[in-house]
N, C-alpha and C positions, 0 to 999 in steps of 0.2 A: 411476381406481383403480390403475391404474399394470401394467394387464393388456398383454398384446402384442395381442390383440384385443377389438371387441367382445363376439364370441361366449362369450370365456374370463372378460370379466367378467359378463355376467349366471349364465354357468353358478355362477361364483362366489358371486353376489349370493345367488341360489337354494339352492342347497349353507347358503350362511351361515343365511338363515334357516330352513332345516328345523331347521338344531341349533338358533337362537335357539328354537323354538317346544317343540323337546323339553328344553330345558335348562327354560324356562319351565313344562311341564307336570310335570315331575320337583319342582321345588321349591314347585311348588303342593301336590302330592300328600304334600310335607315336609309341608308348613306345613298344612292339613287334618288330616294324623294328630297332628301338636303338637297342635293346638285340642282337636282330639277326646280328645288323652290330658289337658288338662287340666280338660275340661268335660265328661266321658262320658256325662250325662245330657242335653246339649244344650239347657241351663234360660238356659245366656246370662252367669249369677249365677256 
């Protein structure tokens, strides 16, 4: 990874995915309120 140590790359690796996981939950949470504003009644149609 191009860290000067081990330690600095997982602390790194770590770091990256907490944001991968909130970037993830944020745009689920987008996409759920889309759905919901186009199907309010949650009939699916």
């Amino acid at each position: 990874m191009g860290h000067s140590t081990t330690q600095a790359a997982l602390i790194y690796q770590h770091t990256a995915m907490e944001r991968d996981r909130a970037i993830a939950d944020a745009l689920g949470k987008l996409a759920k309120e889309a759905l919901t504003k186009e199907d309010p009644d949650g009939s699916g149609t």
